[in-house]
N, C-alpha and C positions, 0 to 999 in steps of 0.2 A: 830076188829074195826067195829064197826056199823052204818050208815050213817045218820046224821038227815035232812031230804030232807027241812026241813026248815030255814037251815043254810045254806048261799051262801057261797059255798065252793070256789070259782075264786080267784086262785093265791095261793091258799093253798102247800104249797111245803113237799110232800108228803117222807117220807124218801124212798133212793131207787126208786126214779122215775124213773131214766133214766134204770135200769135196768129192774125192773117192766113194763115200756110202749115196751120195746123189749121182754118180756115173753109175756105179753098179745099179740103184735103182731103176735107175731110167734104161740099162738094156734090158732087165727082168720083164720091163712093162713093155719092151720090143719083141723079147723071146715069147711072151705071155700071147702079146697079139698075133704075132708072126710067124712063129713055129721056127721053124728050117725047111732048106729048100729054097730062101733064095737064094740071090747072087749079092755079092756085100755092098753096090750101090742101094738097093733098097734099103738093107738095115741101116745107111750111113743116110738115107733122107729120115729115115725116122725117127732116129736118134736126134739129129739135127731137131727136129718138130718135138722132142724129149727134152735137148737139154735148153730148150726154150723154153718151155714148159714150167723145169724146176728152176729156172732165174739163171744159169748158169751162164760166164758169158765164154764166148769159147772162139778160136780160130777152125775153119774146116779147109782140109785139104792145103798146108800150111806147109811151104816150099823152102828146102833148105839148101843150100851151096856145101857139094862138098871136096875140102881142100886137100891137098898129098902133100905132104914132106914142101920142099923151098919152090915148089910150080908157082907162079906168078897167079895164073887163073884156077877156078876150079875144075876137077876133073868128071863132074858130073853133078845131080842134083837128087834130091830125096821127097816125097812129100808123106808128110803124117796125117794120116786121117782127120784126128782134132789134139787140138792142145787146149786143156781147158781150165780158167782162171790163171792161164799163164804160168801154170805149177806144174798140171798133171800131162801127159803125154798119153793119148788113146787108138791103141790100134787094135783093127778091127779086121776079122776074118769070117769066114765060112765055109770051112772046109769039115770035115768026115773029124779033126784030130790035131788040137797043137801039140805041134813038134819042137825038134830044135832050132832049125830053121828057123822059125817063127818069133822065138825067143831071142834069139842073136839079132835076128833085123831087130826087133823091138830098142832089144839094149842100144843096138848100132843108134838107131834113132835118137835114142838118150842124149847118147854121147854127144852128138852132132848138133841135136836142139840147146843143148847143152843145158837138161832138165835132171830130176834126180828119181822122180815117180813115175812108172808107166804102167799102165793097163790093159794088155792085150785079152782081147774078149773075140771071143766064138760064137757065131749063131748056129754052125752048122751041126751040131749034136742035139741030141733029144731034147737036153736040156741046158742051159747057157753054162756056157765054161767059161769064165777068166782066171789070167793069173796078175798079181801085182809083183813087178819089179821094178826094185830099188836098186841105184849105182849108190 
């Protein structure tokens, strides 16, 4: 989902709000502690210690099979950082800048969990970046 900054969005009831405003909380208070500069298993043990915190209950590092066209078996595997309340899909980087890259695996992951909200979030900027997207 892409934002058009010239559409007043006030009162838009976003799916997965109330779970989505407690993920976003809870990296602020990772970004707040933690700065950038690390490497994205630390922000993903503290997130973890976050979304315990706000009651959230959540899968971590949650492995997916992925299938090709009529192959019998699958042809590799995927894993998402967290799926959380079984709705939201959250992945999590640290890098200088999301890209599109970034973006595309996100959605890929979508598709594959076969979820409809994702959350890709940044710790490696000044300040925490995410983006929500919706398939």
């Amino acid at each position: 989902m892409f934002v058009n900054l010239d559409i007043d969005y006030t009162g838009l009831e976003l799916k997965y709000k109330d779970v989505t405003q407690k993920i976003i909380g809870a990296s602020f208070e990772v970004h707040k502690v933690l700065g950038r500069g690390f490497r994205e298993v630390i922000y993903h043990r503290a997130l973890t210690y976050e979304f315990q915190a706000a009651g959230l209950i959540f899968d971590k590092e949650k492995l997916c099979s992925i299938y090709y066209k009529d192959l019998a078996g699958p042809i590799g595997s995927q894993v998402a950082d967290f799926i959380v309340e079984e709705k939201v899909l959250v992945e999590i980087k640290a890098v200088a800048e999301i890209d599109d890259g970034h973006i595309a695996q996100t959605l890929n992951y979508l598709k594959v969990f076969k979820l409809e909200v994702g959350l890709l979030v940044n710790f490696g900027e000044n300040s925490l970046k995410f983006k929500r997207l919706v398939l």
